[in-house]
C-alpha positions, 0 to 999 in steps of 0.5 A: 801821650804820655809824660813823668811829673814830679808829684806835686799840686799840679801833679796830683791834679793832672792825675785826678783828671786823668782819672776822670779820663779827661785832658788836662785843663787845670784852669785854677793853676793855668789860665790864659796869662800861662800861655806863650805865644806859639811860634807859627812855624814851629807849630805847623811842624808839630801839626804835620807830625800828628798828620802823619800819624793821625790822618793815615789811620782815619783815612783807611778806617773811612775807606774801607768802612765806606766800601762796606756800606756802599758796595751794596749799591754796585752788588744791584746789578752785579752778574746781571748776565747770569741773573746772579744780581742781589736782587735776584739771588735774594729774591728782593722785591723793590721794597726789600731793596729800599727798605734794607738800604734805608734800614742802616741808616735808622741805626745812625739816628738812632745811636749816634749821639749815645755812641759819640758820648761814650767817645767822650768817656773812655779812650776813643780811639779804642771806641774807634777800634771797636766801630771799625771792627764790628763793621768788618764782621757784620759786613763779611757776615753779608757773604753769607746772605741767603734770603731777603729777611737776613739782607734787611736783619744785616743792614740794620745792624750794620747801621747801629755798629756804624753809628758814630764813627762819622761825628766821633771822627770829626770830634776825635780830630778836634781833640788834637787840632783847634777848629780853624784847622779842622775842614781841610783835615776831614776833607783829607779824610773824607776823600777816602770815601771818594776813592772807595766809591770809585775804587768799588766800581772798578775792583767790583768788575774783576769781583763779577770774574769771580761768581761762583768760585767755590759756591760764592756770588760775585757780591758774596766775594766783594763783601767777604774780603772787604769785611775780613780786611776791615777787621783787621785794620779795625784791631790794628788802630788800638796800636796806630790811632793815638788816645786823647793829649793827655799830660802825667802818667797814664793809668793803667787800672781797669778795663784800661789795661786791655788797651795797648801802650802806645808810643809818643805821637810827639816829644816832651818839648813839642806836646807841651807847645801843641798843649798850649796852642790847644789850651787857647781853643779846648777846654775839656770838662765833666759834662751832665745831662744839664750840658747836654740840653744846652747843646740840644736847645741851641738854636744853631744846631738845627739850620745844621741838620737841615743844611746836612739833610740835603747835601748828605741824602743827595751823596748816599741816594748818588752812591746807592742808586748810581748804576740804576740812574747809569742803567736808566740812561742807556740800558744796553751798558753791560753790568761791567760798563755800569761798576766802571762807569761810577768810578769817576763820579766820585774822583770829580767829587775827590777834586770837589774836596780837594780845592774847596775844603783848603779855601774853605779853612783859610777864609773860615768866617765865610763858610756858608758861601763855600757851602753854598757854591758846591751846592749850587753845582749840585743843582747845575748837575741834577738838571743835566743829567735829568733833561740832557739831550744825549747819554754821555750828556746826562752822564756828564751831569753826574760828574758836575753832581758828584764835584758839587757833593764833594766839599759839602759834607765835610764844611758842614761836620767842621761848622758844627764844631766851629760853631759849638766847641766854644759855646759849649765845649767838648760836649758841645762838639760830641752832642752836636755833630752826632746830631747833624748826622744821625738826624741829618741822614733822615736826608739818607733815609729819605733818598734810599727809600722812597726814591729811585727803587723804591718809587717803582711808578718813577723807573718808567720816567727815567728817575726824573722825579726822584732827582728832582726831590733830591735837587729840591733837598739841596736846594734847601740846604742852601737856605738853612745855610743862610739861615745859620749864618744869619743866627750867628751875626743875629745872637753872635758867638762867644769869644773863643780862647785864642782871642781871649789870649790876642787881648791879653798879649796884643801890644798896647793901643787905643781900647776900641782899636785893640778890640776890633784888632783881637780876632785878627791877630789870633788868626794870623797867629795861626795863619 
């Protein structure tokens, strides 16, 4: 967004900010008695405008960076007929698979947090730009793959061009909408990564049809489109995704004049009412390494990541490994039955988001209870499809497993930032959600290395011990989310900035019933 000030005090500090390409916070020349009262159904308007530019773009980006990583899965058994699979056009021992499948999660672990902490620095949403399209050209570059050392040297770097892009979406969201309203909004997005898996399976069958045109596998096809189409949706988001809320002119020095102008994402009029609802929620600030060690020795963080260890290794051991354990419940389905059969696996997990993540904003004080009763489904789906009497009851199983997967993630990205953008502020958001993720997808690790094909001896049983590993790993997400819960009764949170602003404007009343009102009165300000 960009606006023209007169230049005076205030002026010359919203430029100062801006030069330390941050939002405008001005404490000194605004506080919170500078805030006007939002009109609610004013700013639900505003919300839906910013959602028409903003959830579009991440919802695509997420769809087609979610095929690239997950098509590999679909390419195991691809052209089984023609003994033109993955494996055996590679040449891939059982290791190999396990080890390049968990490779690419290394990267996240690795790089996550430094990458999410440049988002913070510059204009993210070039640092988005440039994610999506590194992925695009590493995953075109897999149609190219002629051995099993390039397979693994591919997915490793694939992991370390993607870190980021999951806690940095989720961070990039809370700059322009405040906590509260947040999961439904990933939710939104995160459902791309459904409708890929889903959309994967079935476009992954017409992609068999293609095997050996013009000298290229069925897989060589599938990830050379989805590679070249990624690239360019990775370029176009420098002009779609807008950068951070920012007030004054913008500067145009530097690296930043490479960066393509961009038109208003809202009028003058309604930026300054979005600004001051989000000025009651974010504070915006220089950070230090100081900053950066509060967040890490938060005590809150880590029942997080282990919450996000178990729900997110059970997601990508599903997704990687669904037409092996749909192989292993009738290995007379063809190649083709086993693409298509994955795809309504994940549209159960779409419906999973679709009804609990909404539930899960507007009763947000409960958000461990709408963790838990997914992940409890989880469970129910795991035992199914393991001791199920017959095929399609053990398929059934999946789909109960894939409706539980499906709210999971997205409540525990918005917990984080919930939980830590106003203890800690914007580096609080950025440092801890790259933390959930890069340290919870050892959970990820976990499930595509050690399980399924990578623990040769469990094929004979029909996988029945990997899925319970990964039913025990849900299983120990329901108790770190109690666990967080109680931390935060136990040490308590403090107050947030909306209802720092209810004490100031509520209406006069006796001292104790004016504190216990506050919180609700902020709420229902947005509610």
């Amino acid at each position: 967004m960009e606006f023209t000030h007169n230049v005076t005090k205030k002026g010359a500090s919203l430029h100062r900010a801006q030069a330390e390409n941050i939002a405008f916070t001005d404490q000194e020349d605004m506080g919170l008695d500078d805030i006007a009262r939002p009109d609610p159904a004013r700013l639900s308007k505003i919300y839906r405008k910013l959602d028409f530019r903003i959830i579009p773009a991440l919802w695509c980006l997420y769809f087609l960076t979610s095929s690239i990583r997950s098509n590999v899965g679909l390419a195991l058994t691809m052209n089984a007929s023609q003994h033109d699979t993955l494996i055996e056009y590679l040449g891939l021992t059982s290791h190999d698979t396990s080890l390049g499948l968990a490779l690419y999660y290394v990267g996240y672990v690795l790089f996550d947090v430094p990458f999410n902490l440049v988002m913070t620095r510059i204009a993210p949403h070039a640092w988005i730009s440039r994610v999506v399209t590194t992925i695009g050209i590493v995953g075109a570059c897999m149609a190219a793959m002629k051995a099993a050392w390039s397979f693994i040297l591919l997915r490793l770097l694939l992991g370390i061009m993607s870190a980021g892009l999951w806690p940095g979406m989720a961070y990039y969201l809370t700059l322009w909408y405040p906590p509260h309203r947040c999961a439904q909004r990933i939710g939104f997005y995160f459902t791309a990564a459904q409708i890929s898996a889903a959309v994967v399976g079935l476009v992954s069958a017409g992609f068999q049809y293609m095997n050996m045109d013009r000298g290229l596998t069925g897989f060589a096809w599938m990830f050379l489109i989805y590679g070249l189409v990624t690239i360019v949706v990775g370029i176009a988001l420098l002009w779609w995704l807008p950068d951070r809320p920012k007030l004054g002119p913008a500067l145009r020095g530097g690296w930043r004049r490479f960066i393509p102008k961009q038109r208003p994402v809202l009028s003058q009029e309604d930026f300054e009412l979005h600004f001051a609802d989000m000025k009651a929620t974010y504070v915006a600030q220089a950070w230090t390494l100081t900053d950066i060690a509060k967040v890490l020795l938060d005590i809150r963080l880590y029942p997080l990541v282990l919450m996000y260890f178990g729900v997110v290794g059970t997601g990508i051991g599903l997704q990687s490994f669904a037409t092996v354990i749909i192989n292993s419940i009738n290995s007379s389905w063809s190649s083709v039955d086993l693409s298509l059969l994955t795809a309504p696996i994940w549209i159960c997990d779409l419906i999973g988001i679709l009804l609990v993540t909404p539930l899960s904003d507007r009763f947000h004080n409960h958000r461990a209870i709408f963790f838990s009763f997914p992940s409890l489904i989880i469970i129910a789906g795991l035992i199914v499809t393991t001791y199920a009497p017959t095929d399609w009851s053990r398929y059934g199983g999946l789909l109960i497993t894939g409706f539980g997967l499906g709210p999971t993630v997205p409540i525990c990205m918005t917990w984080t930032a919930e939980i830590f953008q106003p203890r800690h502020g914007e580096v609080g958001t950025a440092v801890a959600t790259a933390v959930v993720s890069g340290l919870g997808n050892l959970g990820s690790i976990t499930t595509t290395y050690a399980l399924y094909s990578g623990w040769p001896a469990d094929t004979k049983r029909g996988y029945r011990d990997s899925n319970m590993v990964m039913l025990a790993m849900v299983g120990n997400s329901i108790v770190f989310a109690a666990v967080c819960s109680l931390l935060r009764r136990a040490l308590g949170d403090p107050m947030t900035r909306e209802q720092q602003w209810a004490q100031q404007h509520s209406l006069p009343q006796k001292g104790e019933e004016r504190e216990q009102d506050a919180p609700q009165q902020a709420e229902d300000m947005y509610f």
